[in-house]
Backbone and ligand atoms as CSV (ligand in chain L), in Angstrom:
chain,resi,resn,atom,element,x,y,z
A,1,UNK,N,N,146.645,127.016,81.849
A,1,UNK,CA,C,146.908,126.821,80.426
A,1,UNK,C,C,146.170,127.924,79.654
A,2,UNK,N,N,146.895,128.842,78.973
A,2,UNK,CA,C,146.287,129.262,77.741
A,2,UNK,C,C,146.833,129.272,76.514
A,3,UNK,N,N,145.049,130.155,75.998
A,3,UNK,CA,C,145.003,129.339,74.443
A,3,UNK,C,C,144.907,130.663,73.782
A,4,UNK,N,N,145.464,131.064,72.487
A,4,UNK,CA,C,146.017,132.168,71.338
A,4,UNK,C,C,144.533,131.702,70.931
A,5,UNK,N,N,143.549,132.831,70.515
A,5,UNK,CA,C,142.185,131.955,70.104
A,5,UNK,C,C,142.318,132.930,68.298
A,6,UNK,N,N,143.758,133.225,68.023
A,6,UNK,CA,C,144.112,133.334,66.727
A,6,UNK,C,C,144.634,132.324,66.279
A,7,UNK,N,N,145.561,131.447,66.756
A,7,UNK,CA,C,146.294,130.692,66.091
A,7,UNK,C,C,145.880,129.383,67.078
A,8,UNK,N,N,145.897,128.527,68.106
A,8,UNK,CA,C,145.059,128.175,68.855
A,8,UNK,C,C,146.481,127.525,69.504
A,9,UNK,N,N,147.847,128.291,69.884
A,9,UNK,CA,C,149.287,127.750,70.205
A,9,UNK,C,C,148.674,127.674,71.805
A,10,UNK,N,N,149.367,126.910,72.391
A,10,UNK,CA,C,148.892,126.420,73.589
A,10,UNK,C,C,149.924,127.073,74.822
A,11,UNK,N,N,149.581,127.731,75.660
A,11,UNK,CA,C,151.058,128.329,76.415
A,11,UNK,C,C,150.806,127.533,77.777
A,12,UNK,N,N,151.251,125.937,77.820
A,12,UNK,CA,C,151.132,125.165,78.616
A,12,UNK,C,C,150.877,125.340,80.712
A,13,UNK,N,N,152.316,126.524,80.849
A,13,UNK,CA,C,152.901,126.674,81.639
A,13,UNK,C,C,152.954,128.685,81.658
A,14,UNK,N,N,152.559,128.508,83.365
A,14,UNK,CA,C,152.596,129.833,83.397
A,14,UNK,C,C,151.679,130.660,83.035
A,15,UNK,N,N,151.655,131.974,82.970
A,15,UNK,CA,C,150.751,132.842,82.435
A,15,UNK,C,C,150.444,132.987,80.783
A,16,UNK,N,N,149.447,133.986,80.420
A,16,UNK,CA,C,149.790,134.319,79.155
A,16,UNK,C,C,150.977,134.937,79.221
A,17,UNK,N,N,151.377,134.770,77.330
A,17,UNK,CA,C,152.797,135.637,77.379
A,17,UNK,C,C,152.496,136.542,76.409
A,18,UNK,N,N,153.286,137.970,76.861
A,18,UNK,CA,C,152.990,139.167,75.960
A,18,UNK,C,C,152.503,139.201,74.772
A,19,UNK,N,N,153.183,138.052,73.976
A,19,UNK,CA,C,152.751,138.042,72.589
A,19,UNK,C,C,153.244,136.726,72.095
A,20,UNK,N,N,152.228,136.128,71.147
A,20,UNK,CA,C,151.975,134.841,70.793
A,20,UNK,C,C,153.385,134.386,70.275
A,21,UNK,N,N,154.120,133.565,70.474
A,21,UNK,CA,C,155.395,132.995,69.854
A,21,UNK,C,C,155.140,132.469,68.969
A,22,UNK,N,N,153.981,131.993,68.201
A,22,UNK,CA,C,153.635,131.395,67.073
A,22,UNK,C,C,153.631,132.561,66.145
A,23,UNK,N,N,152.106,133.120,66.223
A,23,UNK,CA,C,151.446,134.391,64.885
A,23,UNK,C,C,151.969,135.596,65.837
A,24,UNK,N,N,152.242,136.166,66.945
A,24,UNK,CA,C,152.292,137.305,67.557
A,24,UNK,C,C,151.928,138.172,67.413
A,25,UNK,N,N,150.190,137.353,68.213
A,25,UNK,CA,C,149.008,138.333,68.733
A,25,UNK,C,C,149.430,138.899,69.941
A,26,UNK,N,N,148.719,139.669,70.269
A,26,UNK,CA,C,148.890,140.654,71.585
A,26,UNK,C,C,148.193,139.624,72.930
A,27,UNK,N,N,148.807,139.747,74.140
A,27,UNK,CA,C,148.612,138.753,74.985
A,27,UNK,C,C,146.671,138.867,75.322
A,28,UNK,N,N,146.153,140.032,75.184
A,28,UNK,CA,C,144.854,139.838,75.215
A,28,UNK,C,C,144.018,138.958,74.350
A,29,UNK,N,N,145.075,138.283,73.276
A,29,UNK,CA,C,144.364,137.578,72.478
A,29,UNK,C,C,143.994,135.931,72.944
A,30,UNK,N,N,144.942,135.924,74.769
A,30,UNK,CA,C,144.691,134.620,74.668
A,30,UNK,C,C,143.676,133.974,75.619
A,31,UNK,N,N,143.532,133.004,75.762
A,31,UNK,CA,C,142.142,133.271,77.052
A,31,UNK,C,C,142.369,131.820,77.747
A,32,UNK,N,N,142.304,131.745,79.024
A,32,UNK,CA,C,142.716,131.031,79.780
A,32,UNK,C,C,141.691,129.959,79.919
A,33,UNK,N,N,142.050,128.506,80.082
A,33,UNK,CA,C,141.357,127.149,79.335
A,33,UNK,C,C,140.947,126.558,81.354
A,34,UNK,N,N,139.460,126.363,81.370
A,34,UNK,CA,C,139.188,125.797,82.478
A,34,UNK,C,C,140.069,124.414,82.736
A,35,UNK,N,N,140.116,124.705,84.156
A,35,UNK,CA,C,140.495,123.211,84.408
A,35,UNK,C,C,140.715,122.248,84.051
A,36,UNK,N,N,139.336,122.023,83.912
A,36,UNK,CA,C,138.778,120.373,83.347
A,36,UNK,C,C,139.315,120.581,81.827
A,37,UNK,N,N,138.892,121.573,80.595
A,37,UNK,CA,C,139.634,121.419,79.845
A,37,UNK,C,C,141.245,120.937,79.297
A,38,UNK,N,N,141.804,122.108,80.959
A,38,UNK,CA,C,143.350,121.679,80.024
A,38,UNK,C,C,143.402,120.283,80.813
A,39,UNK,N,N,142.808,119.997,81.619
A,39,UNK,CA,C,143.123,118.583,82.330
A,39,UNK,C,C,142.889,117.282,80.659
A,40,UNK,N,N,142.104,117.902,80.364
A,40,UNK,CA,C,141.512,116.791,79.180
A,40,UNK,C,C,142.702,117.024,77.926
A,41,UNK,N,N,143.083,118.126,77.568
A,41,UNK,CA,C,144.217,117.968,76.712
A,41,UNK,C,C,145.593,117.803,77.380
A,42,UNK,N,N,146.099,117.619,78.403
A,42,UNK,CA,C,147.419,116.903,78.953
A,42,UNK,C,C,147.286,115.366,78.754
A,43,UNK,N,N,145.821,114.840,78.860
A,43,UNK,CA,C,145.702,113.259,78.815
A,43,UNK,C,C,145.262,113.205,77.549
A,44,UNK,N,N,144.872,113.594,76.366
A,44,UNK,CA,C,144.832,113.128,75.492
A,44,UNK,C,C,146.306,113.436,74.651
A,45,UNK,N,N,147.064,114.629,74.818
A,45,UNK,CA,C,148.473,115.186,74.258
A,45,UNK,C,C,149.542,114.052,74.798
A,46,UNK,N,N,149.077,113.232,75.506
A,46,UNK,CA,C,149.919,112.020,76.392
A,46,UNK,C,C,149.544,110.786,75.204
A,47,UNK,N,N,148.044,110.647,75.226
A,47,UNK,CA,C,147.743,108.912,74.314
A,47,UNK,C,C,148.223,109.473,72.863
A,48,UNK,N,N,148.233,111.028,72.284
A,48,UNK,CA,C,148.160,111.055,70.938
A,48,UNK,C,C,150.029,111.145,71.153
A,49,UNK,N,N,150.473,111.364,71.988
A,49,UNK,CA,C,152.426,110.906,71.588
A,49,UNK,C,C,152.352,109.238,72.109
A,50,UNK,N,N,151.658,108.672,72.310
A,50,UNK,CA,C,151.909,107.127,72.555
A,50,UNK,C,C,151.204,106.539,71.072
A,51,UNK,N,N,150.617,106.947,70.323
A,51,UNK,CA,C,149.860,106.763,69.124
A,51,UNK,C,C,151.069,107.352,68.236
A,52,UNK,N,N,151.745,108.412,68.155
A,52,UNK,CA,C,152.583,108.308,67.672
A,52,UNK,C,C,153.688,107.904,67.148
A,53,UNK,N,N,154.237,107.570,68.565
A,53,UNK,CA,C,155.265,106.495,69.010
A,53,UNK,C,C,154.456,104.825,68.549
A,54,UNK,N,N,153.132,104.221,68.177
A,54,UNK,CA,C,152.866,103.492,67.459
A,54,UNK,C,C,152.710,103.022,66.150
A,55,UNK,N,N,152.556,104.972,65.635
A,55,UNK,CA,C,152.895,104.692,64.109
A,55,UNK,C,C,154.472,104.620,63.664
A,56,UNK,N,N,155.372,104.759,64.511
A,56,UNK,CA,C,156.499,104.959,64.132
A,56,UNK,C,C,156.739,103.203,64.370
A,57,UNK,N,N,156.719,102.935,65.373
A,57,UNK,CA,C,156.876,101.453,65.651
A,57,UNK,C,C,156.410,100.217,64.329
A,58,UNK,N,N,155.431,100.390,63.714
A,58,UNK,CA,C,154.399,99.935,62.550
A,58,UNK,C,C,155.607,100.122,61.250
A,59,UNK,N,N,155.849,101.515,61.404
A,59,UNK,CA,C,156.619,101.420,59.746
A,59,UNK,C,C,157.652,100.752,60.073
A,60,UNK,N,N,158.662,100.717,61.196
A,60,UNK,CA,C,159.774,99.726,61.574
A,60,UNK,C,C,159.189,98.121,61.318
A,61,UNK,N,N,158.644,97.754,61.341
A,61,UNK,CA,C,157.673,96.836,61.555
A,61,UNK,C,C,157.710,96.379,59.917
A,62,UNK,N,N,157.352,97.156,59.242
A,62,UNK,CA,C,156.535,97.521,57.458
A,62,UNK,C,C,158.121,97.512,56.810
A,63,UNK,N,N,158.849,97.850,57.659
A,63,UNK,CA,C,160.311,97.911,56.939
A,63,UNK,C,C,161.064,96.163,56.955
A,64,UNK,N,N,161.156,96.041,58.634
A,64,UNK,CA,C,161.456,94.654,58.276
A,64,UNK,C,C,161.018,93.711,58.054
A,65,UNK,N,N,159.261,93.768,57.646
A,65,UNK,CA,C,159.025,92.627,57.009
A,65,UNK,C,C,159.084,92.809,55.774
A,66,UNK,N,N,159.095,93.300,55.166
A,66,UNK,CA,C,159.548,94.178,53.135
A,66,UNK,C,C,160.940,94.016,52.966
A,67,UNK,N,N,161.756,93.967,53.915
A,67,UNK,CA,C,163.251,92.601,53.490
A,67,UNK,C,C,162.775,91.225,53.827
A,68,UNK,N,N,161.914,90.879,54.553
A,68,UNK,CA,C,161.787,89.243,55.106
A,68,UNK,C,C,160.591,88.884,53.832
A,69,UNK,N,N,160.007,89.437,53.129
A,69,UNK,CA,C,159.260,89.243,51.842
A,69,UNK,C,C,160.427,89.516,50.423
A,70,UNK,N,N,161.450,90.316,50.658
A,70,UNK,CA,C,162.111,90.230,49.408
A,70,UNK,C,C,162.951,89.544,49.679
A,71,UNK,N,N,163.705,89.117,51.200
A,71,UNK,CA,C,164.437,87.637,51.279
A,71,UNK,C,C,164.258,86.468,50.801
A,72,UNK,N,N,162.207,86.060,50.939
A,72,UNK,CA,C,161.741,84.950,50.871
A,72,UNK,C,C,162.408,83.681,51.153
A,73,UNK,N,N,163.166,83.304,51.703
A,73,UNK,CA,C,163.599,82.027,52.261
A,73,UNK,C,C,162.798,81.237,51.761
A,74,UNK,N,N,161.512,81.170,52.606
A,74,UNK,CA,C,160.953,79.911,51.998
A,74,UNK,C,C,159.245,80.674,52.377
A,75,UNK,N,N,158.395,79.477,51.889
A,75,UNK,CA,C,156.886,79.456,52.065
A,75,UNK,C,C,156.456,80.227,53.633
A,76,UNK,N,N,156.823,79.638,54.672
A,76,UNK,CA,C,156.575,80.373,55.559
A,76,UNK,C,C,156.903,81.478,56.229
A,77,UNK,N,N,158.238,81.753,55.980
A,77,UNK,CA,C,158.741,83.384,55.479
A,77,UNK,C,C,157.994,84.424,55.156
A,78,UNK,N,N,157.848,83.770,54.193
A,78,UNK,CA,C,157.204,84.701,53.325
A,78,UNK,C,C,155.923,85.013,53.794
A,79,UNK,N,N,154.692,84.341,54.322
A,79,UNK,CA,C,153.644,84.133,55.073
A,79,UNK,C,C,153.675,84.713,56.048
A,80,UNK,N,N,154.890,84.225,56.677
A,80,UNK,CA,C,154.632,85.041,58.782
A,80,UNK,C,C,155.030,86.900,57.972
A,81,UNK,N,N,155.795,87.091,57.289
A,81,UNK,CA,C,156.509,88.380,56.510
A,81,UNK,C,C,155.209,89.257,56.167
A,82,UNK,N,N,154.887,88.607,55.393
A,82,UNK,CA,C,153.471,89.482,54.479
A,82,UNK,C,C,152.281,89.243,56.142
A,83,UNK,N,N,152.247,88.746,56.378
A,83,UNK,CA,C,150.658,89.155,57.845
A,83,UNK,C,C,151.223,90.470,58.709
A,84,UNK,N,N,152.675,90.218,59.148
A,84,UNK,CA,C,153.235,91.502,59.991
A,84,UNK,C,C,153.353,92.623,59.334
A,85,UNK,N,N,153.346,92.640,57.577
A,85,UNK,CA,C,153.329,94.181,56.737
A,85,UNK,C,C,151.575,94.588,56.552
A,86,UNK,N,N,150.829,93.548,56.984
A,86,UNK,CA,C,149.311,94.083,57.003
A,86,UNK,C,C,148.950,94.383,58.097
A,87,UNK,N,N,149.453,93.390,59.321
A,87,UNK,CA,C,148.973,93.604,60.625
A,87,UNK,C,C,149.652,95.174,60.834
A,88,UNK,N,N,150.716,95.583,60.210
A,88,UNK,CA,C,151.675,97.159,60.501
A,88,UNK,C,C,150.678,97.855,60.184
A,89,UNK,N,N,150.254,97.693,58.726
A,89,UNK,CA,C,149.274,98.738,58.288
A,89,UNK,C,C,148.398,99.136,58.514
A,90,UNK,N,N,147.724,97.808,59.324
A,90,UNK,CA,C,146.376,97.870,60.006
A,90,UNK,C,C,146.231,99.130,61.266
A,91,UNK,N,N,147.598,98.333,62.164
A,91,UNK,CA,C,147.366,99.153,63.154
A,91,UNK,C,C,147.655,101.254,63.279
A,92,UNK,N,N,148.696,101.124,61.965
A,92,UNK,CA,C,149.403,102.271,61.095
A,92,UNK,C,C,148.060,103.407,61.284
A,93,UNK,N,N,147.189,102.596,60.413
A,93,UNK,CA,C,146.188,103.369,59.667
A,93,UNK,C,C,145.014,103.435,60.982
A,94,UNK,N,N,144.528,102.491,61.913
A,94,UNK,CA,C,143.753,102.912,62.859
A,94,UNK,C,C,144.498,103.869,63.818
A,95,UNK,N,N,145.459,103.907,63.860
A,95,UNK,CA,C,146.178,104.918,64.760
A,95,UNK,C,C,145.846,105.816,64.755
A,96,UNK,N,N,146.102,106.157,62.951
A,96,UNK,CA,C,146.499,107.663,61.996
A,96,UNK,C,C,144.762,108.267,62.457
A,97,UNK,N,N,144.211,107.490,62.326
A,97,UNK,CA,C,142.564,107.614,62.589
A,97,UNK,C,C,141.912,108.185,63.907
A,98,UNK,N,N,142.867,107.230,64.821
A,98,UNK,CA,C,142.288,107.615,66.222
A,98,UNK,C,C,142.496,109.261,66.638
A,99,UNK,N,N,144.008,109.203,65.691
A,99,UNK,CA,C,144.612,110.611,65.957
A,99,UNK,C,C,143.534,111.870,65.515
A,100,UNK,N,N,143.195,111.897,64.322
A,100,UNK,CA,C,142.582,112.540,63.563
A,100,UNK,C,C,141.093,112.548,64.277
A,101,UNK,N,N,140.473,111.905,65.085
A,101,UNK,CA,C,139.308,111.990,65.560
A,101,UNK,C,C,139.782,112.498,66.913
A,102,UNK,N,N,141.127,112.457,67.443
A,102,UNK,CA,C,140.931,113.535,68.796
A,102,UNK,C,C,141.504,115.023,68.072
A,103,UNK,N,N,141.752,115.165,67.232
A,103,UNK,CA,C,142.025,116.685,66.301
A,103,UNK,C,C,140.780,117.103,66.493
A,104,UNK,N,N,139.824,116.245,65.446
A,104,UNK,CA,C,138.306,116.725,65.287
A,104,UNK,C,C,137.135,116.950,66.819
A,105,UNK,N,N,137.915,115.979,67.649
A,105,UNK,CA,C,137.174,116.589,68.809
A,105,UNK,C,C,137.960,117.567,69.602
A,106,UNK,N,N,138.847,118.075,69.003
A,106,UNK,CA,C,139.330,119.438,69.834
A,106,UNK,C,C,140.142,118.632,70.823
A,107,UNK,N,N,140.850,117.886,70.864
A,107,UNK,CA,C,141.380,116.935,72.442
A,107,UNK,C,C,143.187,117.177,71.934
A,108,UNK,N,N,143.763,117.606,70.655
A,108,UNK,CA,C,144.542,117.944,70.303
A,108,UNK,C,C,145.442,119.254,71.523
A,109,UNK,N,N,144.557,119.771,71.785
A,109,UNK,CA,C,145.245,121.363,72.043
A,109,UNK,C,C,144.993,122.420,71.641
L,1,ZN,ZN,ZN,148.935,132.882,68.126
């Protein structure tokens, strides 16, 4: 795995390539990521698309309970409706979080 240490594009597979497909630096610009590193960003680039795939799940979630609250049927409708648009948000927003703390620890890519 290497890494553009201009733009920080990740060239997963293979060698460096001549020139960065992102900013197009010159291939000396990129520098090849130990082992254990790229081992650590394939498994975190894996939980942060399953975290993804959770915030997307959440707003589906935030969507149909925001018709089952403007349906209101009745008292408990409305109740089980409104806990699943907080419980969405809840998990929405710790997601968005978890994500943002493997950015900040570099586990991004
Ligand atoms: Zn680059």
């Amino acid at each position: 795995m290497y890494k553009c240490t201009v733009c920080n594009y990740l060239n997963a597979e293979g060698e460096a390539p001549q020139k960065c497909p992102k900013c197009g630096a010159p291939q000396e610009k990129f520098e090849k990521l130990a082992k254990e590193h790229a081992d650590k960003i394939t498994r975190s680039r894996h939980s942060n698309y399953l975290l993804k795939d959770l915030i997307t799940s959440m707003e589906t979630i935030n969507d149909i309970a925001e018709q089952g609250i403007d349906d209101d049927l009745d008292p408990g409708c409305r109740k089980l409706f409104t806990e699943a648009k907080e419980s969405a948000e809840f998990l929405r927003q710790t997601a968005l979080a978890e994500i943002e703390n493997h950015i900040g620890k570099g586990k991004w890519g």
